[in-house]
C-alpha positions in Angstrom: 22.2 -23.7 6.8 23.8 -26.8 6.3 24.3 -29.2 8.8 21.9 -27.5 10.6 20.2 -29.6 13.1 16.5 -29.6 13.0 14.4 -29.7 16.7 13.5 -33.0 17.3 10.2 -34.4 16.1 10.1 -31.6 13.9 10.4 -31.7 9.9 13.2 -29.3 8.4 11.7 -25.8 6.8 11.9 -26.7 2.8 13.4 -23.8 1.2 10.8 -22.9 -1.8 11.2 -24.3 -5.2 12.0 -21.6 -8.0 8.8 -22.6 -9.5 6.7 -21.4 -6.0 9.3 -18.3 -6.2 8.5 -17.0 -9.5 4.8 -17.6 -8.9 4.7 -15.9 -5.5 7.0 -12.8 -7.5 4.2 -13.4 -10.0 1.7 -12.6 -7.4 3.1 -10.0 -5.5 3.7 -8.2 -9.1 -0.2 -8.3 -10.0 -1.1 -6.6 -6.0 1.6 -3.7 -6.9 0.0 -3.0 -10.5 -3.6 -3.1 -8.9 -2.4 -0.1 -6.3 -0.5 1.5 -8.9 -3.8 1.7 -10.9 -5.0 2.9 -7.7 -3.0 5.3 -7.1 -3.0 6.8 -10.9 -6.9 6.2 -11.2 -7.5 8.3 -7.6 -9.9 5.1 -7.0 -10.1 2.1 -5.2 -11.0 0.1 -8.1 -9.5 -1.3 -10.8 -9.9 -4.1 -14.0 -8.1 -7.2 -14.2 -7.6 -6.1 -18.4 -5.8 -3.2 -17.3 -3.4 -4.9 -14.6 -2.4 -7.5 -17.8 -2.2 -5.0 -20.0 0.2 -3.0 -18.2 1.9 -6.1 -17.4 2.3 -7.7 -20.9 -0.5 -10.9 -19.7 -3.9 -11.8 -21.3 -6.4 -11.3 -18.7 -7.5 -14.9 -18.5 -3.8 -15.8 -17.0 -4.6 -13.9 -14.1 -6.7 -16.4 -13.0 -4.1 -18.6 -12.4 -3.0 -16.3 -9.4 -6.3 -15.0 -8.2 -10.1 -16.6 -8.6 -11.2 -13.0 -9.3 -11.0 -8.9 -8.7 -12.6 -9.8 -5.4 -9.6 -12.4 -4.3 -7.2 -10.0 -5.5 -9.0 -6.8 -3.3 -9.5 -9.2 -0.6 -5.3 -9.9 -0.3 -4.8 -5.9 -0.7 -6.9 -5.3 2.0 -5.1 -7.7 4.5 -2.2 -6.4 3.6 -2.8 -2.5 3.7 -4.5 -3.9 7.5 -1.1 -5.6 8.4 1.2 -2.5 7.0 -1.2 -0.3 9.2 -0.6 -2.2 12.2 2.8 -2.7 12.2 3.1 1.2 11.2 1.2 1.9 14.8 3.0 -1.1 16.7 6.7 -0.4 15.6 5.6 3.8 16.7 4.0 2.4 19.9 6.7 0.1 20.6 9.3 3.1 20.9 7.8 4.6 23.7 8.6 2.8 27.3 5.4 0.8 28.4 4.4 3.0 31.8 4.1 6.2 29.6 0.4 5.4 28.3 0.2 8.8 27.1 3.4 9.3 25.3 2.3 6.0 23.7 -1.3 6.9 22.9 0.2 10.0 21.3 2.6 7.7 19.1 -0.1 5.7 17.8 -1.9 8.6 16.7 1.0 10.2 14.8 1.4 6.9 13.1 -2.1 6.4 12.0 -1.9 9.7 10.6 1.1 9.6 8.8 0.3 6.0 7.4 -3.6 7.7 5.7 -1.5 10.7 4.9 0.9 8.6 2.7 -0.6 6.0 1.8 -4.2 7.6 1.0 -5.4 4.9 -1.1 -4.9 1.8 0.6 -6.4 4.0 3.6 -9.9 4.3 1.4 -9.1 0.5 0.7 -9.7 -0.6 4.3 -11.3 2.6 6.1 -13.1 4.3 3.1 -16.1 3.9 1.3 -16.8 0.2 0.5 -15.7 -0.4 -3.5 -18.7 -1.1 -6.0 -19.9 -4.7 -5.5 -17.2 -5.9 -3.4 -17.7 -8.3 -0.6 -15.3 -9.2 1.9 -15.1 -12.9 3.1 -17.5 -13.5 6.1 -14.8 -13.9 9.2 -12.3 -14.4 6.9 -8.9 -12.7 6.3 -10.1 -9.2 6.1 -11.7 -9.4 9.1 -8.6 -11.2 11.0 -6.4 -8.5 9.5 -8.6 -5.5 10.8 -8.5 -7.4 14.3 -5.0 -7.2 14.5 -4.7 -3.7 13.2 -7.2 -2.5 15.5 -5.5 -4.0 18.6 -2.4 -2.1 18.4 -5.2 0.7 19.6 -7.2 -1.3 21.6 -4.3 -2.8 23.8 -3.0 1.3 25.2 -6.0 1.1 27.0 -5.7 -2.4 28.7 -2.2 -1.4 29.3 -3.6 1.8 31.4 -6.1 0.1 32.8 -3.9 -2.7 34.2 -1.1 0.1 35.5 -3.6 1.8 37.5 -3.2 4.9 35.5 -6.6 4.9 33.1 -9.0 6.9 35.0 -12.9 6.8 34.8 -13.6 8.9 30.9 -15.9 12.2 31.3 -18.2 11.2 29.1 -20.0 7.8 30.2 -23.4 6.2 28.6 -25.7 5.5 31.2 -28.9 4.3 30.3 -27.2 0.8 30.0 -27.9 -0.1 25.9 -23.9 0.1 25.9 -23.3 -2.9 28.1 -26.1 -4.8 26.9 -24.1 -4.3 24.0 -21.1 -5.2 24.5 -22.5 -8.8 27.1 -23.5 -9.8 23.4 -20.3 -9.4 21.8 -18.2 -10.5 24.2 -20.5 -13.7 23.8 -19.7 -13.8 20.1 -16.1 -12.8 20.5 -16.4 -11.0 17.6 -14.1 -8.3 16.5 -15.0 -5.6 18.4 -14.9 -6.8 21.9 -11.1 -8.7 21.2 -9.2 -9.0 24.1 -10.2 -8.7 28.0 -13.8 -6.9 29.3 -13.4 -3.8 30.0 -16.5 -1.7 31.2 -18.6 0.2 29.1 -17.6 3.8 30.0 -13.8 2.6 28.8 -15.5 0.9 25.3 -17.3 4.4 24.7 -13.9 6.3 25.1 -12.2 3.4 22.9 -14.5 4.5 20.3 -14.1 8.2 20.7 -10.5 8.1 20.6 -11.0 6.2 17.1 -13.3 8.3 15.6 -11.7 11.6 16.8 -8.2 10.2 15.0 -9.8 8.8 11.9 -11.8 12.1 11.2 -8.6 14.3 12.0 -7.0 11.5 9.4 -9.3 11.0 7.0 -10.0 15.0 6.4 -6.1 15.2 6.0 -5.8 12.4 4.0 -8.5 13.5 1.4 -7.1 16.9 0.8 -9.6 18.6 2.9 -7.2 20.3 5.4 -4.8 21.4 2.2 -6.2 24.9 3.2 -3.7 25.2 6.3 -0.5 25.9 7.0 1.4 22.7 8.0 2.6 24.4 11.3 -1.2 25.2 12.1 -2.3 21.7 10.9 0.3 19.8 13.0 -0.8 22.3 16.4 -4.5 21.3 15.7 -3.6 17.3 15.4 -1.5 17.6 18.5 -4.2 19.5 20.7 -6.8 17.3 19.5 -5.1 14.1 20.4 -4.5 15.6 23.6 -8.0 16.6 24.2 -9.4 13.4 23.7 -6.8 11.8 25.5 -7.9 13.8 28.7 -11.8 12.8 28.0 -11.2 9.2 27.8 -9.3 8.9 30.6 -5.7 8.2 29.4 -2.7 9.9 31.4 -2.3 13.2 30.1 0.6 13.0 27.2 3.7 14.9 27.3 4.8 17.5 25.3 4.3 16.9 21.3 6.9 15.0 19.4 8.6 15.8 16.1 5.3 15.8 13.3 
């Protein structure tokens, strides 16, 4: 704005040149092809001579934008991560904070309606890995899965620091799960992010992943295309519940709209 005055110290934000606009359009034109591709192709992969072709470049001026198929996977991965985790924070977010439940159950809906719509950035990030791709050792990928992961993550340290998370039903005992997690929280790698919690809690963490990402990935895929809506919506909900109630969560409310 003009005569806007800047915080002291501070440099005023440059607005970008039309050059760095029609280069980042550029850009963000090249990642919508690739998942268009995607999404015609059923796949996860993809040829920088089609993306050119379909948008009237030679493949080597591409290369201007990204280094190579791997650059350009690597920036589709962060952001199918970050639309994922905003998805499940904005859904989260709705619910008041000291109904853990209600909140758990708003994540879940979320996670599964983000894999049922968006099915192949889904098998982009949580799907097999694609043919000779490798992501960037602690790099973006890995930052973007940390903060889509979170979202999940944090219901439990908000329970947990309400008083309401009670002890799961199923524990590990024999102690390989702690000495598990001592290492990683020494790392502070990416899946021990955020405050110690014991390892009972960590084990129902990981249930309550894996229960909602098979539920997910099986809708996602076509594999639950066999029943009704109605039916598939009851099963989701009970399931949620159930594991809900084994990890230790407060017992949700009744379901919300599907």
């Amino acid at each position: 704005m003009v005569g806007q005055i800047s915080e002291p110290g501070r440099e005023p934000e440059r607005p970008p040149s039309r050059r760095e606009r029609a280069r980042a359009a550029t850009i963000e034109e090249i990642k919508q092809t690739a998942m268009g591709l995607m999404r015609e192709q059923g796949t996860t992969d993809f040829r920088f001579s089609d993306i050119a072709r379909l948008m009237g470049m030679t493949a080597p001026a591409l290369y201007r934008y990204f280094a190579d198929r791997d650059e350009l996977l690597t920036a589709l991965i962060v952001d199918a991560y970050d639309d994922l985790g905003q998805a499940v924070a904005q859904a989260r977010d709705v619910v008041p904070v000291d109904d853990a439940g209600g909140r758990f159950v708003a994540v879940a809906q979320s996670y599964r309606h983000w894999a049922r719509d968006e099915p192949q950035r889904f098998a982009l990030i949580l799907g097999l890995p694609v043919p000779g791709y490798q992501a960037p050792e602690e790099g973006p990928t890995t930052e973007a899965a940390r903060r889509a992961m979170a979202q999940l993550k944090s219901l439990f340290y908000e329970a947990a620091q309400a008083g309401v998370l009670g002890r799961p039903m199923l524990t590990d005992d024999d102690g390989s799960l702690a000495r598990m997690l001592a290492g990683h929280h020494e790392q502070k790698d990416m899946l021990t992010d955020g405050p110690p919690v014991p390892p009972e809690t960590f084990q129902a963490m990981l249930h309550c992943w894996a229960s909602l990402h098979g539920f997910a990935s099986l809708e996602a895929y076509g594999h639950l295309d066999f029943l009704p809506d109605e039916l598939r919506d009851a099963i989701f909900d009970s399931s949620i519940r159930l594991v809900a109630k084994v990890s230790g969560l407060p017992e949700p409310g009744p379901p919300g709209p599907a």
